[in-house]
C-alpha positions, 0 to 999 in steps of 0.5 A: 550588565544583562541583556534580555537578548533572548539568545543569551538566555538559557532555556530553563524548561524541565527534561522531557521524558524519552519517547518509545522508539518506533518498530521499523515497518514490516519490509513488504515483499512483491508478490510476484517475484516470490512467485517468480512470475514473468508476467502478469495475464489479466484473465489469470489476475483476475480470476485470483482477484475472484477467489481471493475476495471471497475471504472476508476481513476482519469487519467483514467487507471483502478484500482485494489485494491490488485493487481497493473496494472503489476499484481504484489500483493500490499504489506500490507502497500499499501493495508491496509489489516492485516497480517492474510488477507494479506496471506490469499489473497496473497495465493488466487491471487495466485491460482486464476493465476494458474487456469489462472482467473489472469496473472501472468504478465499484458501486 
């Protein structure tokens, strides 16, 4: 007697191949604490910001490390900073836009 319960049917579909195993991401390593910072000024800030976007990337628009180019603030997991910097210097870009050293919007 056969059922066509479909439970009791064995799966007759050929092996599949085996996928690449995926390279682990490059660990991220806050950059103030490499620096050993306490602190982040936000003239210092962005006085680095200044500097550091006169490199130009690879397609050559300019790059920011904390900020993107509409000026939003990078989130942790794209700046690679720790939590206890990543308020600290959420907190500095925003006092640096309120005594207008930031925009608050890119044009």
């Amino acid at each position: 007697m056969t059922t066509n319960n479909p439970q009791t049917k064995e799966n007759k579909e050929a092996p599949r191949s085996p996928r690449p195993a995926k390279r682990a991401p490059k660990k991220k390593v806050c950059y103030f604490c490499q620096t050993k910072t306490d602190d982040i000024d936000y003239i210092a800030l962005v006085k680095e910001m200044e500097k550091n976007s006169e490199k130009t990337g690879k397609d050559g628009e300019k790059r920011t490390r904390f900020v993107t180019e509409k000026g939003k603030i990078l989130p942790r997991r794209m700046s690679g900073t720790c939590v206890k910097h990543q308020r600290a210097l959420a907190q500095a870009i925003k006092r640096a836009r309120f005594m207008a050293l930031l925009p608050y919007k890119a044009d």
